[in-house]
C-alpha positions in Angstrom: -24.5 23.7 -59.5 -26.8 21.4 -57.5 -26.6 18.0 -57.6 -29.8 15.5 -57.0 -32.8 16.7 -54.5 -31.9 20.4 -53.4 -33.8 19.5 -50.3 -31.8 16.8 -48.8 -28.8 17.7 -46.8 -25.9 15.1 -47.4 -23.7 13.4 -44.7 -26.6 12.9 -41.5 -29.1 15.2 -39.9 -28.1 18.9 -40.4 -29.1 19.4 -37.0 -27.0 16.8 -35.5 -23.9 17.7 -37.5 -24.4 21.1 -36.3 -24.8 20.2 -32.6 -28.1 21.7 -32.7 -31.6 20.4 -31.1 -34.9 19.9 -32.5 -37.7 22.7 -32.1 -35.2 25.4 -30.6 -33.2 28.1 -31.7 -29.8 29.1 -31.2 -29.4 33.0 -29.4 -26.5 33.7 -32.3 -28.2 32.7 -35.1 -31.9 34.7 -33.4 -29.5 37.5 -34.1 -28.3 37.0 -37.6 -32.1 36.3 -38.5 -33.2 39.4 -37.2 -30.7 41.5 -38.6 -32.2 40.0 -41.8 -35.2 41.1 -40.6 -34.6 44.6 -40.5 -32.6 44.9 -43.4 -35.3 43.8 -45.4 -38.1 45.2 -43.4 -40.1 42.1 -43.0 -41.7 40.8 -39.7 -40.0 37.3 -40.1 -36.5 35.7 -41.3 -35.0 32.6 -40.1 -32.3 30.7 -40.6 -33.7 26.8 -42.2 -31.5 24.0 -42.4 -33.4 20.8 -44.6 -33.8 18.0 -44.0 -35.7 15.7 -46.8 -39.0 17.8 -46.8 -38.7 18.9 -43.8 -37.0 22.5 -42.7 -35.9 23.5 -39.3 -35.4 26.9 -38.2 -32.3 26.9 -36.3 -32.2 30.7 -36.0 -35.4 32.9 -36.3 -37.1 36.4 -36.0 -41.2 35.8 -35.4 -44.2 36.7 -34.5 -44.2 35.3 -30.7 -47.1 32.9 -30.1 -48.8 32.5 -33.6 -48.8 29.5 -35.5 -46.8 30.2 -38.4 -44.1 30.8 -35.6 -43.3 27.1 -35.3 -40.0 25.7 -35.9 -40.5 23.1 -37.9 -42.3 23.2 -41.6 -43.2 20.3 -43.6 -42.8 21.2 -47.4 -41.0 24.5 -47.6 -40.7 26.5 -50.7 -37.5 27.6 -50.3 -35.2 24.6 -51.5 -37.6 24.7 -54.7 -37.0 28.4 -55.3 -33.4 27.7 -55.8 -33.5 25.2 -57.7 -34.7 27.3 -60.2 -31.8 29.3 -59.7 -29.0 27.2 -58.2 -26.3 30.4 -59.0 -28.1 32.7 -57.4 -27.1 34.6 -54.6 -30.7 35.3 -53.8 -33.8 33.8 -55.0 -37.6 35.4 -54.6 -41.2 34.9 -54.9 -42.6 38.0 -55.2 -45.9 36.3 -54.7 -47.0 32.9 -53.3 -50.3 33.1 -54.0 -49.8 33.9 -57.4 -47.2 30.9 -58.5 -48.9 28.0 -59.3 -46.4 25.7 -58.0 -46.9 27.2 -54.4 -50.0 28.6 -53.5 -51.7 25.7 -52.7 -48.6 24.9 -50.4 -48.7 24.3 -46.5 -46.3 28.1 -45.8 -48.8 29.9 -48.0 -52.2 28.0 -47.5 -52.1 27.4 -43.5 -49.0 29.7 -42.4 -50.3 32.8 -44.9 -46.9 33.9 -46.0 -47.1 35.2 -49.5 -43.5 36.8 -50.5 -40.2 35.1 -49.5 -36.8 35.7 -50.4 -33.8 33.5 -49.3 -29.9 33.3 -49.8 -28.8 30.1 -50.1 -26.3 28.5 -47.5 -23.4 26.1 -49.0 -21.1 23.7 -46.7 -17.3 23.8 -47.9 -18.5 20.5 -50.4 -20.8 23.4 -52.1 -23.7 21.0 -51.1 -27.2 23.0 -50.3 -27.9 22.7 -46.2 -30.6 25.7 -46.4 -31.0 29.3 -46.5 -31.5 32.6 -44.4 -35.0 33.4 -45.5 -37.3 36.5 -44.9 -40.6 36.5 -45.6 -43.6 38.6 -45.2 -47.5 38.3 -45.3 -48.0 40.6 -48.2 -46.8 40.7 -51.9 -43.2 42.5 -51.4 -40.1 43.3 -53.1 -36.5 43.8 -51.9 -34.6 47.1 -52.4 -30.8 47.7 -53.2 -29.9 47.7 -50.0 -31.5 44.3 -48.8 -30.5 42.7 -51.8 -26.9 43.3 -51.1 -26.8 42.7 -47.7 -28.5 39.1 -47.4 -25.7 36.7 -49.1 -22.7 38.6 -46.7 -25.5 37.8 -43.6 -25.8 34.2 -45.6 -21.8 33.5 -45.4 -21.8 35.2 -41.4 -24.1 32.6 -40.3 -22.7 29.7 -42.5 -19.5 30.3 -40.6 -21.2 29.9 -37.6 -22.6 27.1 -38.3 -19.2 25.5 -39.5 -17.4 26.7 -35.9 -20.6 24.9 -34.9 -20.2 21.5 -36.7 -16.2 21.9 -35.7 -17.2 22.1 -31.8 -19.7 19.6 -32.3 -17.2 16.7 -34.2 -14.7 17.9 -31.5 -17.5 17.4 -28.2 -18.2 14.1 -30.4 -14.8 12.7 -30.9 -14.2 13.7 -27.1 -17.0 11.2 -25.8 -15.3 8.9 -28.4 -12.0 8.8 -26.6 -13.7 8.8 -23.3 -15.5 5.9 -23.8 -12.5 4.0 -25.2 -10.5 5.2 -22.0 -13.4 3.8 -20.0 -12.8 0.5 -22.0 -9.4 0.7 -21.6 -9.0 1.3 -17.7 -11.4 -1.9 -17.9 -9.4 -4.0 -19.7 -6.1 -2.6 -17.2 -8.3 -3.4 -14.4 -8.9 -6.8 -15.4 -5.2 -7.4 -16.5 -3.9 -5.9 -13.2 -6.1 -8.6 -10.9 -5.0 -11.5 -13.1 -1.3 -10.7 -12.8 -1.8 -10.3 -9.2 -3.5 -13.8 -9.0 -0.9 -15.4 -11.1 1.8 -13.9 -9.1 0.3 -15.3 -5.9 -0.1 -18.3 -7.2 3.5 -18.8 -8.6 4.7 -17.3 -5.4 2.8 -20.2 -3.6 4.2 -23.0 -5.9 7.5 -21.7 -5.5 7.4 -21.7 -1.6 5.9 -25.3 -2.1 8.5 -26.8 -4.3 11.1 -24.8 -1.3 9.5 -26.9 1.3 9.1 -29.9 -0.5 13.4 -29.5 -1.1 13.7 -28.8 2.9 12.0 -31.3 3.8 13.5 -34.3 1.7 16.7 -32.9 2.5 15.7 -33.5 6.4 14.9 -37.2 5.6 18.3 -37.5 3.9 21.0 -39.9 5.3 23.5 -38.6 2.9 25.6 -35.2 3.6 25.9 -35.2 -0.4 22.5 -35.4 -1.2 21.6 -32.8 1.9 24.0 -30.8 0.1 22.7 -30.9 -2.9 18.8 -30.3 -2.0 20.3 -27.2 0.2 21.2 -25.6 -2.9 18.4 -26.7 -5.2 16.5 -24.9 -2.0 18.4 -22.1 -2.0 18.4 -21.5 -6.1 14.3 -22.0 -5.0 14.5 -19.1 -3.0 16.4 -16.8 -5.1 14.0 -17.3 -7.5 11.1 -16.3 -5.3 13.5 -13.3 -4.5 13.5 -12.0 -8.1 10.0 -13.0 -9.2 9.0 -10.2 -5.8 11.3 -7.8 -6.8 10.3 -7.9 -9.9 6.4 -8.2 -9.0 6.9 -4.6 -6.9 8.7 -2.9 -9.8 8.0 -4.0 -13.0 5.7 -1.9 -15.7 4.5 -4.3 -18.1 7.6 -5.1 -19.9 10.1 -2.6 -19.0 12.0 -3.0 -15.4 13.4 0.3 -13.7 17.0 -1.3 -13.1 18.2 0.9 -9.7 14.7 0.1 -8.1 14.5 -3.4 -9.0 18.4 -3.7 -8.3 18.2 -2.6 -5.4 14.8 -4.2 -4.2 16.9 -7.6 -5.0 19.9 -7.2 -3.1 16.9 -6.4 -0.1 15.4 -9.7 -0.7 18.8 -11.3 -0.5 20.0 -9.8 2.4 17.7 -11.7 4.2 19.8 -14.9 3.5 23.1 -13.1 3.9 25.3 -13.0 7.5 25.4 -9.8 9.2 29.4 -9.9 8.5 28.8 -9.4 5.1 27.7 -6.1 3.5 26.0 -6.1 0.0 26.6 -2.7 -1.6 24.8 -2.1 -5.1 25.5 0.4 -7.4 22.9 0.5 -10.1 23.2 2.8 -13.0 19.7 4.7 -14.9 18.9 1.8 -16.8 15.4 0.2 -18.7 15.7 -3.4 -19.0 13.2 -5.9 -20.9 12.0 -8.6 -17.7 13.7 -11.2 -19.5 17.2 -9.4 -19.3 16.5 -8.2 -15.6 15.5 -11.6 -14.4 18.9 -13.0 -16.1 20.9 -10.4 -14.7 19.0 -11.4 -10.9 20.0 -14.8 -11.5 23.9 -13.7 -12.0 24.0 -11.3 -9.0 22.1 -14.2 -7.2 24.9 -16.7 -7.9 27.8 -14.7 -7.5 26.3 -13.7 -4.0 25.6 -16.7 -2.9 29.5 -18.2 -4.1 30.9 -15.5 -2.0 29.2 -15.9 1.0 29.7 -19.5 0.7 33.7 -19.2 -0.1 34.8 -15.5 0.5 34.4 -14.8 4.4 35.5 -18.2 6.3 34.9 -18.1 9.4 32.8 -15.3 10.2 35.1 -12.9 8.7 34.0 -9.6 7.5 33.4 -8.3 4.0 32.0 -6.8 1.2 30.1 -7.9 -2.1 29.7 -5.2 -4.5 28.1 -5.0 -7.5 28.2 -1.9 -10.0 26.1 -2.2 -13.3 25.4 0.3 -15.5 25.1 1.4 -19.7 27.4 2.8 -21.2 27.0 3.2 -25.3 23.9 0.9 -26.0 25.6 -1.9 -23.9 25.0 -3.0 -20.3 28.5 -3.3 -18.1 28.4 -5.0 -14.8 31.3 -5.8 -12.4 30.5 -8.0 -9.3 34.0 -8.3 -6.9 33.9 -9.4 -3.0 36.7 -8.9 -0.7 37.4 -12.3 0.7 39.8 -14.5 0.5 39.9 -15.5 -2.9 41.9 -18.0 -4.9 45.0 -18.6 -6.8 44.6 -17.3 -10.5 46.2 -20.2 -11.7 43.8 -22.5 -10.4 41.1 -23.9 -12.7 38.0 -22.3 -12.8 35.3 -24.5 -11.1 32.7 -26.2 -13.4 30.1 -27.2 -10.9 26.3 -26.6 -10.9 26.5 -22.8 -10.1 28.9 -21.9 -12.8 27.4 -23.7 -15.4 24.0 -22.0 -14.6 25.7 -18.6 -14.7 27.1 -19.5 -17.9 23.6 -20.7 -19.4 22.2 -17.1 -18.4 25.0 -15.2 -19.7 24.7 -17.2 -23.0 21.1 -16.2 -22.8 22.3 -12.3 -22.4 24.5 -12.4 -25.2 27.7 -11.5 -22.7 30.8 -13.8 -22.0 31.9 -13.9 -18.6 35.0 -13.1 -16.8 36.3 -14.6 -13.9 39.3 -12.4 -12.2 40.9 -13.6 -9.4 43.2 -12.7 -7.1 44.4 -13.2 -3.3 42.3 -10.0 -2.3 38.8 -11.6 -3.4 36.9 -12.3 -6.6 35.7 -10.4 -9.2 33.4 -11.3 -12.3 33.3 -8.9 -15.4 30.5 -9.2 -18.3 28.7 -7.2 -20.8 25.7 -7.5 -23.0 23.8 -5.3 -25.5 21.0 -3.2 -23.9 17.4 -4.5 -25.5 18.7 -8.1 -26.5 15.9 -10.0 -25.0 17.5 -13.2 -22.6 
């Protein structure tokens, strides 16, 4: 059964639902409407789709170039007729002209049509959108045959019309997305010029505070205190190392461990004596920023302890460091060849080693000091995805 105002099509314009266009007709639908046509040997059929008082012919079969040829009628009969007869599968007015309610109405009294027949087309909600009318300029009446082949016509063109509405929500939902893309690769834009300017400037302030250190430890009368601004310096510089290794290689918060690995030990090589080879071996492993830039700060130290310590005068060597993951937890072993110290020494607690500790703590790992007379090696282990 109908609900409210036959005439008005719920959920938006019909047309626009549809994906069709004001005052034209669609070549499919032309087709359907005259097949109608011919089945019930009329001049015109078309296929109407309301809205409010207002029908437009989507899909039609008439006579080229006359007036009641036009696309769009104000105040058709049709929603009326089935109200009548909302269960119908076809409703009928044998005669305009001779109904009361519609002879003195605009399809009969300016377009001339006096008999029209119409079955009714239904969305999936059962809600009245229109109808595949025929009409005809004299009193009529349909056979068997045209009778029984409108409502199967009716339901070919209503699916139509759905494929239709399901290309047009598609082609919709498409410009949708596209526009959010376009708002998005904005947004990217913008974000990807203010890291930039944010790394340059941090890159700057970092240089700065390295030649501030330089240059107070050149006005220095005290080896101790040159000492001690050499390595605050140096620590400077490592950190400028990491933050462009991890400028080249991060993705937002993720960091590609054999590419930024690697990229590090680049940056430090700079610093390093030709005598000394840095060989990294980093395993396939995603890290968060926070964890790679406390694993740089490790591999920074321990670097910078052996080629301080390991390889007295001038002698040759080798720093290696292997990381890699190995059931949900991140192992790393850094080891140089040098000279190394007696085991039963105590460990040393200055500056470096208590930073190294700090970061470990930070990592969730406990480091491992093993020495030997054949060099140094350091041994730790933290769960992958603990943020530092």
């Amino acid at each position: 059964m109908l609900e409210g105002d036959p005439t008005m099509l719920q959920g938006g314009s019909p047309l626009r639902r549809y994906g069709l266009s004001i005052g034209t007709t669609d070549p499919d639908l032309d087709r359907l409407a005259a097949l109608a046509a011919r089945m019930a040997e009329l001049p015109r059929a078309a296929v109407a789709l309301n809205d409010g008082r207002r029908a437009h012919h989507v899909g039609a079969c008439l006579p080229g170039g006359s007036e009641d040829a036009a696309l769009i009628h104000d105040d058709p009969v049709v929603p009326d007729l089935i109200a009548r007869s909302p269960d119908a599968g076809i409703v009928m007015c044998r005669d305009l002209a001779d109904d009361p309610s519609f002879a003195r109405r605009p399809v009969h009294a300016v377009h001339g049509i006096r008999f029209v027949a119409a079955a009714p087309l239904y969305d999936a909600d059962h809600v009245l959108i229109g109808a595949l009318e025929v009409a005809g300029p004299e009193p009529h009446e349909l056979d068997e045959r045209a009778r029984y082949a409108l409502p199967p016509l009716a339901r070919q063109v209503m699916a139509n019309l759905e494929l239709r509405r399901i290309a047009a929500a598609e082609a919709r939902a498409i410009r949708a997305l596209e526009k959010q893309n376009a708002r998005l690769r904005a947004a990217l834009d913008s974000e990807r010029i203010l890291k930039m300017e944010i790394d340059h400037r941090v890159k700057n302030s970092l240089q700065m505070v390295s030649s501030l250190l330089q240059m107070q430890g050149a006005q220095s009368t005290s080896g101790e205190t040159r000492a001690a601004l050499a390595a605050a310096r140096g620590r400077v510089q490592a950190i400028t190392s990491i933050h462009a290794a991890l400028h080249r290689v991060s993705q937002m918060d993720r960091v590609f461990l054999p590419t930024f690995g690697n990229s590090l030990i680049e940056e430090l090589r700079k610093g390093a004596p030709e005598n000394v080879v840095l060989l990294p071996r980093m395993g396939a492993v995603d890290l968060e920023t926070s964890q790679a830039s406390a694993l740089a700060i490790l591999m920074n130290e321990f670097i910078a302890n052996s080629l301080k310590y390991a390889f007295p005068d001038g002698r040759d060597g080798t720093v290696s460091l292997d990381i890699g993951c190995r059931g949900g937890r991140v192992r790393a072993r850094f080891e140089d060849d040098g000279v190394g110290h007696d085991p039963a020494a105590p460990r040393g607690e200055g500056l470096g080693t208590r930073i190294m500790e700090a970061v470990a703590g930070q990592l969730g790992a406990e480091l491992d000091f093993l020495a030997s007379p054949r060099g140094t090696a350091l041994a730790f282990e933290f769960p992958l995805g603990a943020r530092a």
